[in-house]
C-alpha positions in Angstrom: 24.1 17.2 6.8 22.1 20.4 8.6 23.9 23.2 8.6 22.4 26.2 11.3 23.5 29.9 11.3 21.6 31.8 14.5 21.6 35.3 13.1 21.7 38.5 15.6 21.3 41.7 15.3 24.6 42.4 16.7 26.5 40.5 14.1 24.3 42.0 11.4 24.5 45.5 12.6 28.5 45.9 12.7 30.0 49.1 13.0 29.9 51.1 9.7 27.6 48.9 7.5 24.1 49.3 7.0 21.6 46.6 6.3 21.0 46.4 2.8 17.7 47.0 1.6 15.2 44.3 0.5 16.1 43.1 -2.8 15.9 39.8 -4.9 18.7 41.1 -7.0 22.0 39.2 -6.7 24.5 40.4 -4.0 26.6 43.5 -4.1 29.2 45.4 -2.0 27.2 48.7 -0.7 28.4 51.4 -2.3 27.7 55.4 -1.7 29.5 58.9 -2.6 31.4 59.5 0.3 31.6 56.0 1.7 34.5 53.4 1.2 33.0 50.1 -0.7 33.0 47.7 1.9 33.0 43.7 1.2 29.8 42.0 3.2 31.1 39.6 5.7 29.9 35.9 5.5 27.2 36.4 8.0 25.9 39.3 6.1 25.9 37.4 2.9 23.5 34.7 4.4 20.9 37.0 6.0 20.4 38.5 3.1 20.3 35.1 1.0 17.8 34.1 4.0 15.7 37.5 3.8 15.5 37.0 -0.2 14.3 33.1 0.3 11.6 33.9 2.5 10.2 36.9 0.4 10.1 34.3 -2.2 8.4 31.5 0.0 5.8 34.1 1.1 5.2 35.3 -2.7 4.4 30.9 -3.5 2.3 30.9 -0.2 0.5 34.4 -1.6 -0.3 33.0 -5.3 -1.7 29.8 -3.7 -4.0 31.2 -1.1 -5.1 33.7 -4.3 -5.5 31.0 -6.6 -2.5 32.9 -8.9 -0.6 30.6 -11.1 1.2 33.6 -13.1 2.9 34.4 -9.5 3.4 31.0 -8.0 5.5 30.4 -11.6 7.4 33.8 -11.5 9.4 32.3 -8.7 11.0 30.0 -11.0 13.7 29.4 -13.5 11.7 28.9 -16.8 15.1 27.1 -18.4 14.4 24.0 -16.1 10.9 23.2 -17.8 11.1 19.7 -16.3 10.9 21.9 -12.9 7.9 24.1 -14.5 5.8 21.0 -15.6 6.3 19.8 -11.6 5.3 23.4 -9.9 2.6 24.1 -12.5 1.0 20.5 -11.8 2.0 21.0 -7.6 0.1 24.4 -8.1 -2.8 22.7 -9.8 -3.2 20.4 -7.2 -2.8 22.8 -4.2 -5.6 24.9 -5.7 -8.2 22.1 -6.2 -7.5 21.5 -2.5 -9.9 22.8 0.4 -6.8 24.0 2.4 -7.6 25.4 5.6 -3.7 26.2 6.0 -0.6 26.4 3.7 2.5 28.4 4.9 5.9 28.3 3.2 9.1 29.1 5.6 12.8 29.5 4.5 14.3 27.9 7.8 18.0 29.7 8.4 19.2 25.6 7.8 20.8 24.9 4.7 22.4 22.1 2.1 25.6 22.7 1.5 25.5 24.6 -2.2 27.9 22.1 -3.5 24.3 19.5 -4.1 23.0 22.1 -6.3 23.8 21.3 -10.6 27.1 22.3 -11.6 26.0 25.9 -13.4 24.7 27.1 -10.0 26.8 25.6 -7.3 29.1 28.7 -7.1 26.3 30.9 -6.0 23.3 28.3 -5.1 21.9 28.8 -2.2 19.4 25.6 -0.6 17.2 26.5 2.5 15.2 23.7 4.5 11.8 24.9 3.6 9.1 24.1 6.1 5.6 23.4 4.5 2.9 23.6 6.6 -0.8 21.9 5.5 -3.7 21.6 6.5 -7.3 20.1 5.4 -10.7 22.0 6.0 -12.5 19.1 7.9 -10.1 16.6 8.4 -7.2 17.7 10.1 -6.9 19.1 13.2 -4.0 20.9 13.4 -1.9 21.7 10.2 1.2 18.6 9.1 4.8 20.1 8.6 7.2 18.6 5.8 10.1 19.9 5.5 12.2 20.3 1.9 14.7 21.2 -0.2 14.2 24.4 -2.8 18.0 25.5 -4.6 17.5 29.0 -5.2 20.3 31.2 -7.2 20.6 34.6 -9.4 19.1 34.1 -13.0 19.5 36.9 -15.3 20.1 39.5 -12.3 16.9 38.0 -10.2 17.0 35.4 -7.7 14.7 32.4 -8.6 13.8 28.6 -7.7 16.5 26.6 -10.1 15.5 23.3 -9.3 13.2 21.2 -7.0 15.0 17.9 -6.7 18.9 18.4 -6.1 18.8 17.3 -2.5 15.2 15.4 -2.8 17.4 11.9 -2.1 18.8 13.4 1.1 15.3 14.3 2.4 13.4 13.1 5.1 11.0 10.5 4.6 7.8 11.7 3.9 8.9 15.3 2.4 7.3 14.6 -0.6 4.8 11.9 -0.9 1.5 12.4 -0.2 -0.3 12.7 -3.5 -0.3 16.3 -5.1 3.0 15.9 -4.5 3.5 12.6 -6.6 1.2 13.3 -10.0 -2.1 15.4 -11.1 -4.9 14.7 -8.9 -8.9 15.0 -8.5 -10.6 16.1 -6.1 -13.8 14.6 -4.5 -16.3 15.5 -1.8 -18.8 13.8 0.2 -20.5 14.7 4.0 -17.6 12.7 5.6 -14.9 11.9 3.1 -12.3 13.5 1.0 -11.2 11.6 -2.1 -8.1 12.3 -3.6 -7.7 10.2 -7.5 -6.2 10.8 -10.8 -6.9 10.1 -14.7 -6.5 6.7 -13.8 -8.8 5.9 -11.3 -11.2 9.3 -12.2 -13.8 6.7 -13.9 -14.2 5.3 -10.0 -14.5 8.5 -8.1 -18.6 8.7 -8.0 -19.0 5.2 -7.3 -15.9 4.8 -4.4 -16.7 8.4 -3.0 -20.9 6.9 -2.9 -19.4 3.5 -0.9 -17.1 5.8 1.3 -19.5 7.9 2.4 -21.9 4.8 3.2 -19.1 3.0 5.0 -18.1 5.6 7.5 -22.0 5.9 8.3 -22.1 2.1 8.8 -18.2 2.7 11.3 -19.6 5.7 12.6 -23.3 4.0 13.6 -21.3 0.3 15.2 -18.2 1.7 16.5 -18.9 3.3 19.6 -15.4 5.5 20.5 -15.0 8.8 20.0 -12.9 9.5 16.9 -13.5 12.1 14.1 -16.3 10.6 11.7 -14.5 11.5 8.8 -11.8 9.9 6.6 -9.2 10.9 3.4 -9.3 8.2 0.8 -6.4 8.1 -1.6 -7.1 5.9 -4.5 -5.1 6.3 -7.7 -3.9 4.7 -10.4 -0.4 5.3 -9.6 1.0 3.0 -7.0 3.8 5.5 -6.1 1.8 6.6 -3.0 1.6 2.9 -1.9 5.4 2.5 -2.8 5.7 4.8 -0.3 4.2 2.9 2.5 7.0 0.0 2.1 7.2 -3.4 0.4 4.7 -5.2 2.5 2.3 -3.1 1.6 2.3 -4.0 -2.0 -0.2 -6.9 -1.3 -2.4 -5.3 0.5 -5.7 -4.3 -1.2 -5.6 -1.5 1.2 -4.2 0.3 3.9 -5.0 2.6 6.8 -2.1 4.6 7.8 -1.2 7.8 10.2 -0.2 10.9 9.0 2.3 12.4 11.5 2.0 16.2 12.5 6.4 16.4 11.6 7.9 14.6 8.9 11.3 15.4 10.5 10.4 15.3 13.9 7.0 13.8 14.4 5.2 14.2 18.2 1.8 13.0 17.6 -0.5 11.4 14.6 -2.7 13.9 13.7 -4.8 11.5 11.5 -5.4 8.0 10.1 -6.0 7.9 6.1 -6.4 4.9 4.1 -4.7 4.6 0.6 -6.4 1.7 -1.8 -4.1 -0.2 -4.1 -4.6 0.8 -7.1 -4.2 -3.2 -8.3 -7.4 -3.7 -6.7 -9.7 -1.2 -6.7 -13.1 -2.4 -5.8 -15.7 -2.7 -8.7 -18.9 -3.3 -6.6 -20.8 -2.0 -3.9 -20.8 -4.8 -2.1 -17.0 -5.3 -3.0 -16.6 -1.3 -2.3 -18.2 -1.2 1.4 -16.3 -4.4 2.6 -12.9 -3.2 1.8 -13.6 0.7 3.1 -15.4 -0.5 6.0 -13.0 -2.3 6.8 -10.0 0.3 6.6 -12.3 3.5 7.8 -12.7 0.7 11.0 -8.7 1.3 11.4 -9.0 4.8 11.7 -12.4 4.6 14.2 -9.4 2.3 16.2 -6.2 4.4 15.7 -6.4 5.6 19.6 -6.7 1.9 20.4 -3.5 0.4 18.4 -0.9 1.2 20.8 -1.5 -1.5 23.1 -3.6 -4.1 21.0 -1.8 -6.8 19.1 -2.7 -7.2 15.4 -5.2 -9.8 16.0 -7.5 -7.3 17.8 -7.5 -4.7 15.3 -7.7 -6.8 12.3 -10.2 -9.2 14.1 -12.5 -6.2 14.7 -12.3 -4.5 11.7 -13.3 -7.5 9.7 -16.7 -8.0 12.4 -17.7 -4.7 11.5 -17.1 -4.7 7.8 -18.6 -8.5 7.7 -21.7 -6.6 9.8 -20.6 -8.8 12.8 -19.9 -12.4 10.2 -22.8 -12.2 8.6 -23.1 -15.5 6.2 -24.0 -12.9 3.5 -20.8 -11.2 4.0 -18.1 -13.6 5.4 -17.2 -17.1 3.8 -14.4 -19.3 5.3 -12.7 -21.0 2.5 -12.0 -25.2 2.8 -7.9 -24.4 3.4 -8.8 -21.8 6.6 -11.8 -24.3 7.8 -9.0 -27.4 7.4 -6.1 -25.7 9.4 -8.8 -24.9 12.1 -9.9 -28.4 12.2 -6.3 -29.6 13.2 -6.8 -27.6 16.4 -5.3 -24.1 17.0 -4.1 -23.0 20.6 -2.6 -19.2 19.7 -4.3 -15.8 18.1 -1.6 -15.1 14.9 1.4 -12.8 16.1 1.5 -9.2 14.9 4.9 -9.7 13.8 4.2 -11.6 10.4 0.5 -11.1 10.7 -1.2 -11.7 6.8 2.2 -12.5 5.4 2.0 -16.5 5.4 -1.9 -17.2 5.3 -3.6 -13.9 5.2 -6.6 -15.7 5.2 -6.3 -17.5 7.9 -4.9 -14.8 10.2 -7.8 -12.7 9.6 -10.5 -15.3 9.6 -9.6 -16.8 12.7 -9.0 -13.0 14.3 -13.0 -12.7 13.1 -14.1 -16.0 14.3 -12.5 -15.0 17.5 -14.9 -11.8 18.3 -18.0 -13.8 16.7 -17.1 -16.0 19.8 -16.9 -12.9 22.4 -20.0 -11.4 21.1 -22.3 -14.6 20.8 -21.6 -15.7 24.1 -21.1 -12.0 25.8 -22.7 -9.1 23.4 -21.0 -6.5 21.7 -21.1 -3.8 24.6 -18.8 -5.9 26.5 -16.5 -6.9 23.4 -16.1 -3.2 23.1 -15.2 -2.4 26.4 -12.9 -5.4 26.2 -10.9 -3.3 24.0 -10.7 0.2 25.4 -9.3 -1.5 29.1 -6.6 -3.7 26.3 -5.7 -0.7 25.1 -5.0 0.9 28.5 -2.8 -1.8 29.6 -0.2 -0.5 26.6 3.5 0.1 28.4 6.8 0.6 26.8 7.4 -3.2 29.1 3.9 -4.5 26.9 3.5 -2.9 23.4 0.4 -4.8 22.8 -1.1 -4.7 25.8 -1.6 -7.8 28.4 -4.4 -9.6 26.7 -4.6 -12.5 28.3 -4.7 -10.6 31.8 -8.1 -8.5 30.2 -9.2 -11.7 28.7 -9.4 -13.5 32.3 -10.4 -10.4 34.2 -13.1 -9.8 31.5 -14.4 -13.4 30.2 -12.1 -15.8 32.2 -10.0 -17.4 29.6 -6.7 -16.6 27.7 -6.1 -16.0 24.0 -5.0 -19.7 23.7 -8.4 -20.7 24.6 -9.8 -17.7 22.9 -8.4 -19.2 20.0 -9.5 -22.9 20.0 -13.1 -21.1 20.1 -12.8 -19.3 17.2 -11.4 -22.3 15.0 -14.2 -23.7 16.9 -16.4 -20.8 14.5 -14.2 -21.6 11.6 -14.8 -25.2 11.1 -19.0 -24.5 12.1 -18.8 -21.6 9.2 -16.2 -23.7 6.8 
């Protein structure tokens, strides 16, 4: 539940009470000489609840932007230490950050107080706080989460009390992304920002090294426009990934948007890719494949809205496999069998990787081996910038077969008897 109080100036201002001054002491009738002590009205009582959670928000935003742990802390209820050990590693983390943005706003929505612990709830007050961030470099525009912070008087003072009594009823996505979740690293290459922890620290130079190298080898073969850089997340603790969903968990990795509005998203503003931590590469050759293959998702991210899985997959694996190279791509005897049975459909996006991952991706690889042998890549490539126009709310993935016969005169079930045709040559 959201509640929302629009404050004016009218209802503020009523006739014989004065706005009382900024303060983060606890609430208190205003009282002068030769005035009669008059009881704030509800209304009152919020704005100045509101006013004393947005000096607060301002003084976190203030100690982060000047590096000053002694002030982002003094916001907070030292009794909770579990709290402390939280903001003191969140602080950490935000610091070590090239932030090219970070605001704090108290929104005038709150929880009800009654989700705050049982020693506050009388006086609790819990704002929606809107966190705006943004990276140096890598994103455009700055990503909004939004919150829960229970704020209440302590020893005469109003401070934070606790991070996490409403963090269930939360949006998805408030708090996940990495400094959020556990003590991170930071890492820095031309192109790529690495985020790790104690964990997976040992593997920063090498997978930062094989980063770097693969978006050179996306940016040099993938000829759209997209921004030439990429944020790796690769820890040791598979929270992060937890957070992407079940299906996920068998992935070695993953390249996934980050929306500009974890409440009420609008637009991606950028494609990361998150390596699971069960599989962390441990050679270069191991290393390039695998980030090639995900920094390929986010060269495509303006393409996926009307290409089916098949397409995206299928062309990610010919440029991480440096267009099947033998070198680089072997077809195992159960993918070349299955292919020699005879295939007459490209895998569905639906279940795609979930039965024979294998299979699904070999045969999407094979498939584009078969375009580009018998057309060239130019043309493979603008195959899939007109797919990806022909997305519709009436065709999701695009009309593939209509490109495919406009553009090489067959359909994806023939499409797809060539590339077993691939399979069983290669297997």
């Amino acid at each position: 539940m959201r509640l929302r109080l629009t404050l004016t100036v009218a209802l503020l201002l009523t006739a014989g009470c004065t706005a009382a001054p900024a303060s983060d002491h606890p609430l208190a009738p205003a009282t002068s000489p030769s005035a009669t002590v008059r009881t704030p009205t509800g209304l009152q009582v919020e704005a100045q609840r509101h006013r004393i959670a947005e000096r607060i928000m301002q003084r976190r935003e203030r100690a982060v932007r000047d590096k000053d742990e002694r002030a982002f802390l003094s916001t907070l209820d030292v009794s909770n230490t579990a709290m402390v050990r939280r903001q003191k590693r969140l602080f950490a983390n935000l610091v070590a950050m090239p932030l090219r943005t970070f605001t704090l706003h108290a929104t005038d929505a709150t929880w009800p107080s009654g989700f705050a612990q049982d020693r506050f709830r009388a006086t609790a007050y819990i704002p929606y706080v809107q966190q705006r961030l943004q990276l140096r470099g890598f994103d455009p525009v700055p990503v909004t989460t939004t919150y829960g912070l229970t704020l209440a008087p302590v020893h005469g003072h109003w401070k934070i009390v606790s991070d996490d009594d409403v963090r269930a009823r939360e949006a998805e996505g408030a708090r996940d992304a990495p400094w959020d979740l556990t003590r991170i690293s930071v890492h820095r290459t031309a192109h790529a920002l690495g985020f790790f922890d104690r964990g997976s620290e040992r593997e920063a130079t090498s997978l930062m090294q094989w980063t770097e190298q693969s978006v050179r080898r996306v940016r040099a073969e993938v000829p759209l426009r997209w921004p030439g850089r990429v944020v790796v997340y690769a820890l040791s603790d598979p929270q992060v990934l937890r957070a992407l969903g079940e299906r996920m968990q068998s992935r070695a990795a993953v390249a996934f948007p980050v929306l500009d509005d974890n409440e009420h998203p609008t637009r991606r503003v950028a494609t990361r890719v998150v390596i699971n931590p069960r599989y962390l590469p441990r050679s270069e050759l191991e290393g390039t494949y695998l980030l090639s293959h995900e920094i390929t998702h986010v060269a495509l991210a303006g393409t996926a809205y009307g290409t089916p899985a098949w397409v995206q997959e299928g062309l990610a694996e010919y440029v991480a496999t440096r267009g099947g190279s033998p070198s680089l791509w072997y077809v195992g005897p159960s993918t070349a069998a299955r292919a020699r049975r005879g295939v007459d459909a490209m895998p569905s996006s639906t279940f795609f990787g979930d039965q024979d991952p294998a299979y699904d991706y070999n045969l999407s690889l094979a498939a584009f081996v078969s375009l580009t042998d018998r057309f060239g890549e130019p043309k493979v490539w603008s195959f899939l910038k007109a797919l990806s126009r022909t997305g519709s709310p009436a065709h999701p993935e695009g009309e593939p077969d209509r490109v495919l016969r406009r553009m090489f005169h067959l359909d994806s079930a023939r499409l797809a008897g060539r590339a077993a045709d691939v399979l069983v040559a290669r297997g």
